[in-house]
C-alpha positions as CSV (number, residue, x, y, z in Angstrom):
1,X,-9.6,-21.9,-8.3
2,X,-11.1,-21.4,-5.1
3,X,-8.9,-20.9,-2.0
4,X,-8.7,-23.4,0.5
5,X,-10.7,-23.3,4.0
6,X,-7.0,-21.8,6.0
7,X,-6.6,-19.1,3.8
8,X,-7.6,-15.7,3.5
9,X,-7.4,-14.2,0.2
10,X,-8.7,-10.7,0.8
11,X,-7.1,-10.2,4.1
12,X,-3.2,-11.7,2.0
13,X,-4.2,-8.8,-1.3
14,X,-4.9,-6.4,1.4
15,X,-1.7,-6.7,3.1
16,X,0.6,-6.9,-0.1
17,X,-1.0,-4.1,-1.7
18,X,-0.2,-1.9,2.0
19,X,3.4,-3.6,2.1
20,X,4.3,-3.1,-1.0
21,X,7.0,-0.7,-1.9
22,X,8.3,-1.7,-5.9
23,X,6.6,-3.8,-8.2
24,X,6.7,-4.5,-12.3
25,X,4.4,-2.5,-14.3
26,X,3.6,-3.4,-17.7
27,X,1.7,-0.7,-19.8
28,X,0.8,-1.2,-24.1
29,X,3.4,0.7,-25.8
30,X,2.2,2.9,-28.1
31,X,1.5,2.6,-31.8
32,X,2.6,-0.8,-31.6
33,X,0.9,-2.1,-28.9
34,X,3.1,-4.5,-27.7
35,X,3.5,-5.5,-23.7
36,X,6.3,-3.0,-22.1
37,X,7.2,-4.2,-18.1
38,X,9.4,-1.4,-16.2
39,X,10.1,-1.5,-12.4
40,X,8.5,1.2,-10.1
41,X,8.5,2.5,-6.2
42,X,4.7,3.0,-5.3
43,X,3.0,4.0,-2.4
44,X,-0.8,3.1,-1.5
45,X,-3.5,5.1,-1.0
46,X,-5.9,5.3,1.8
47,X,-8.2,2.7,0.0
48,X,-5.3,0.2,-1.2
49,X,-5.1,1.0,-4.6
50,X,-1.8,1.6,-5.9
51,X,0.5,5.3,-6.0
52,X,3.3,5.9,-8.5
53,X,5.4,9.2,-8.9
54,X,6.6,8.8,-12.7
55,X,8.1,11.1,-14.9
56,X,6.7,12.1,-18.5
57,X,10.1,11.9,-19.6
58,X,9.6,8.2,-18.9
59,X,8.0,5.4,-21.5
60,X,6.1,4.0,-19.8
61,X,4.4,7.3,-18.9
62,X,4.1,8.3,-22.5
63,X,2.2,4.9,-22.5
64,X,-0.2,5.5,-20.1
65,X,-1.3,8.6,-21.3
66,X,-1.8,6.7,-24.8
67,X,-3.5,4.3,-22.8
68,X,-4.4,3.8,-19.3
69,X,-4.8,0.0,-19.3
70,X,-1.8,-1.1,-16.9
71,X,-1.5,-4.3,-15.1
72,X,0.8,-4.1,-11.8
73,X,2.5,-7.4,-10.1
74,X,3.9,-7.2,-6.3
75,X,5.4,-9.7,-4.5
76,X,6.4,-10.8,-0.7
77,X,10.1,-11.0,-1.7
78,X,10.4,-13.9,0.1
79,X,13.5,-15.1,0.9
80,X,14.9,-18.2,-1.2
81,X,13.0,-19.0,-3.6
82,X,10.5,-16.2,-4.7
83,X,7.9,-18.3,-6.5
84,X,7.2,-20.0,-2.6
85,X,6.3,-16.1,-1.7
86,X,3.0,-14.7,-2.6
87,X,2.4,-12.3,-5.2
88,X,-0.3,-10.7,-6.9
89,X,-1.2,-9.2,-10.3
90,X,-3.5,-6.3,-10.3
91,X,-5.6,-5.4,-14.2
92,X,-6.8,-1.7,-14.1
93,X,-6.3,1.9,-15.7
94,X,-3.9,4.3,-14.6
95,X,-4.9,7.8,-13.7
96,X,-3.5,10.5,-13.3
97,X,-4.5,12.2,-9.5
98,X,-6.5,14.8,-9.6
99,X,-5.7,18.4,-8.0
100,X,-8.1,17.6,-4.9
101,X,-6.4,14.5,-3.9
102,X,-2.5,15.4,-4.9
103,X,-1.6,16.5,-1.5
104,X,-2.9,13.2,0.3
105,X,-1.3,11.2,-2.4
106,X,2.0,13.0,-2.2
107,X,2.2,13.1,2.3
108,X,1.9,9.1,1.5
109,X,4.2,8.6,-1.4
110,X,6.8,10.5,0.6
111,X,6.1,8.8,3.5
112,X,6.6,5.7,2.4
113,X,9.9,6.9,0.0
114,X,11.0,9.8,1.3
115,X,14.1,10.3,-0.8
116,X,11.5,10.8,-3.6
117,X,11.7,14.7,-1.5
118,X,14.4,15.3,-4.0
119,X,12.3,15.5,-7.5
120,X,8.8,15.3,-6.3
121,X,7.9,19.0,-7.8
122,X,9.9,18.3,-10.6
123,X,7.3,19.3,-13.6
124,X,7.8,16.4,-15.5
125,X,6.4,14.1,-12.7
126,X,3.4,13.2,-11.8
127,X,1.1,11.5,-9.5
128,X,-0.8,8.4,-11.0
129,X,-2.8,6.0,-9.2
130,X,-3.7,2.9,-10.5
131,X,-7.5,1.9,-10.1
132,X,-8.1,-1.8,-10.1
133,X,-10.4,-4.1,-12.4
134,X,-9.6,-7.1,-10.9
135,X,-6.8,-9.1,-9.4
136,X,-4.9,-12.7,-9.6
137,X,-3.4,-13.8,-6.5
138,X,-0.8,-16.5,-6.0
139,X,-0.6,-17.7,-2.5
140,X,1.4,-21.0,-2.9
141,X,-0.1,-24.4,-4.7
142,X,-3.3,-24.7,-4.7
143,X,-3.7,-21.2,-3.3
144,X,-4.4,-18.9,-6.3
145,X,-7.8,-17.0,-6.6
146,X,-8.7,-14.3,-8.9
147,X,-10.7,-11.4,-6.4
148,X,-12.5,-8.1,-7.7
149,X,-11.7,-4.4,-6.6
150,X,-14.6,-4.7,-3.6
151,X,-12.7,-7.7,-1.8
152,X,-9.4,-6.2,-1.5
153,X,-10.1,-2.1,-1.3
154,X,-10.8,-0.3,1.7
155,X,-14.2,1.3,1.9
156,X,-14.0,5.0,2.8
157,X,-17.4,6.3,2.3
158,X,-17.9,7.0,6.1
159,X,-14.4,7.4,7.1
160,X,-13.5,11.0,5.4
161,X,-12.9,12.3,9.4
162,X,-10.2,9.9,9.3
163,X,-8.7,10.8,6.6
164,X,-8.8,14.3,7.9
165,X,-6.5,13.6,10.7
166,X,-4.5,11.2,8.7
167,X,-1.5,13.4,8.7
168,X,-1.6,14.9,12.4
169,X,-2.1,11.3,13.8
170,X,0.9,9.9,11.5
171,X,2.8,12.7,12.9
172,X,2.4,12.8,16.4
173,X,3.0,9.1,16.4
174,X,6.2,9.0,14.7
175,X,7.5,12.4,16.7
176,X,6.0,10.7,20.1
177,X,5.0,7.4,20.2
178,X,8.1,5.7,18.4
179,X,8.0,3.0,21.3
180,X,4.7,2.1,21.2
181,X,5.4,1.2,17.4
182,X,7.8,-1.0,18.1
183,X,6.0,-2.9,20.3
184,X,3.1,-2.9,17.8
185,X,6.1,-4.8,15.3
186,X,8.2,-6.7,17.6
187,X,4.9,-8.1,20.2
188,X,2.1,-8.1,17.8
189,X,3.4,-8.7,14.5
190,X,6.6,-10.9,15.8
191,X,9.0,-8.4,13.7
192,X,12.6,-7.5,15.1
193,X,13.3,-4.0,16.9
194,X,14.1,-1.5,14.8
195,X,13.1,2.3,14.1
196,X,9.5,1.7,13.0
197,X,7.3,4.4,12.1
198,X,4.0,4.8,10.5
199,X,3.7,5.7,6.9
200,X,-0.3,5.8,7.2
201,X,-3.5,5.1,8.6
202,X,-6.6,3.7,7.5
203,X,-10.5,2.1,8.3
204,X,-8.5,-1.3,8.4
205,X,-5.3,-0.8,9.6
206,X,-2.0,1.2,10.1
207,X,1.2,0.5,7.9
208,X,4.8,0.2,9.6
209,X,8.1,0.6,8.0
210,X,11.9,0.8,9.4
211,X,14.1,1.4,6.7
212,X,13.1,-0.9,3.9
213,X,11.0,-3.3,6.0
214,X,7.6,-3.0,5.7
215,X,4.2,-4.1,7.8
216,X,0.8,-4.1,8.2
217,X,-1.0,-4.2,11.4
218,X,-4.9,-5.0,10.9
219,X,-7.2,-3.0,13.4
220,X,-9.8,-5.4,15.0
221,X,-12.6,-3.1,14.1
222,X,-12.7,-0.8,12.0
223,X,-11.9,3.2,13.0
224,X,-13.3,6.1,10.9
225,X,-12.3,9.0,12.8
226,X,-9.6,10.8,14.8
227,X,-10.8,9.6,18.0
228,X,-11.4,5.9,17.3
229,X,-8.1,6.2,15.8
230,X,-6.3,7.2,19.2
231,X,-8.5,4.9,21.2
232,X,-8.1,2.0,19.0
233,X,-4.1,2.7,19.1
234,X,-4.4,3.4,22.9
235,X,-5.8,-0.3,23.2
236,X,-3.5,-1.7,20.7
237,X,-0.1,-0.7,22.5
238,X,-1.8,-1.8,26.0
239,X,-2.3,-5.5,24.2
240,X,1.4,-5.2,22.9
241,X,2.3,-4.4,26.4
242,X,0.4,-7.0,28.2
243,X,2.4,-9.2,25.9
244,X,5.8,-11.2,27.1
């Protein structure tokens, strides 16, 4: 089906995918083959795709490493009813993250579930991201649109200086900028006050979250470096200021 003239498909997969904090992941138990669905925390990494901290000890890991094919649903968790709330069901493999990338994938798991702290080097858990196929979204009636991995994943081919001073921007702005990111949430994004922070940065965007409230605030260009970052965030809380 395609999606109807008011609606944005990519943009609504981009920001459940960034907002995202649970979601039910079926993997093919093994042997058998038969459908297994278990409940996870996940995180998302700098390109969108999916983060999970799971332990070996669990099934659904000892699936995986049987065989990667995984699909992943997340939802709005709207209020009321939750079939009105969109949701969307990503096909793909789950992989394990490699050495190279485990301490970008761990600063943004933790950021985004930071009592994970507590059993993180644990050795039977690991890091596993989940790299995307395809996706089904479900927007409402007649919203519902099936997308590929290119319309819904950030490109970061030219932005590897941004991901470079990922961690020190994320940290200065949540040790000095704390009002600036509630005025991003409360005067851009029309969210209550509350003790937002940043959990990460990106091309696109930057993702908020106080407590277990979660947002995404889109950049209206894209940034792929440190100091487009701070300019573009410079400009962003002057707009959120200029705002009554």
């Amino acid at each position: 089906m395609q999606p109807t003239a008011d609606f944005d498909s990519a943009h609504l997969a981009r920001s459940l995918l960034r907002r995202s904090r649970q979601g039910a992941l079926a993997t093919l138990m093994t042997g058998s083959g038969d459908p297994y669905c278990s409940l996870v925390n996940l995180a998302s990494h700098p390109d969108g795709a999916p983060i999970l901290l799971i332990s070996r000890l669990a099934l659904h890991t000892r699936n995986i490493l049987a065989d990667g094919r995984v699909s992943l649903m997340l939802d709005e968790r709207a209020e009321g009813d939750p079939l009105e709330g969109a949701r969307i069901m990503l096909a793909g493999r789950a992989e394990e993250v490699v050495e190279a990338e485990r301490e970008l994938v761990r600063r943004r798991y933790l950021a985004a579930h930071p009592s994970a702290e507590a059993f993180v080097e644990f050795k039977d858990f690991s890091f596993f991201q989940v790299r995307p196929s395809g996706a089904h979204l479900v927007a409402g009636f007649g919203r519902i649109v099936d997308l590929s991995p290119a319309q819904f994943l950030t490109d970061l081919s030219d932005a590897e200086p941004l991901l470079e001073a990922e961690a020190g921007a994320v940290a200065h702005m949540n040790e000095d900028h704390r009002e600036a990111m509630n005025l991003y949430a409360t005067r851009l994004l029309g969210a209550e006050s509350a003790d937002w922070i940043t959990t990460g940065c990106d091309p696109d965007g930057i993702d908020l979250q106080a407590g277990r409230k979660t947002l995404r605030l889109d950049f209206p260009e894209r940034v792929t470096d440190g100091t487009s970052l701070r300019k573009m965030l410079v400009r962003l809380a002057g707009e959120a200021r200029a705002k009554t």
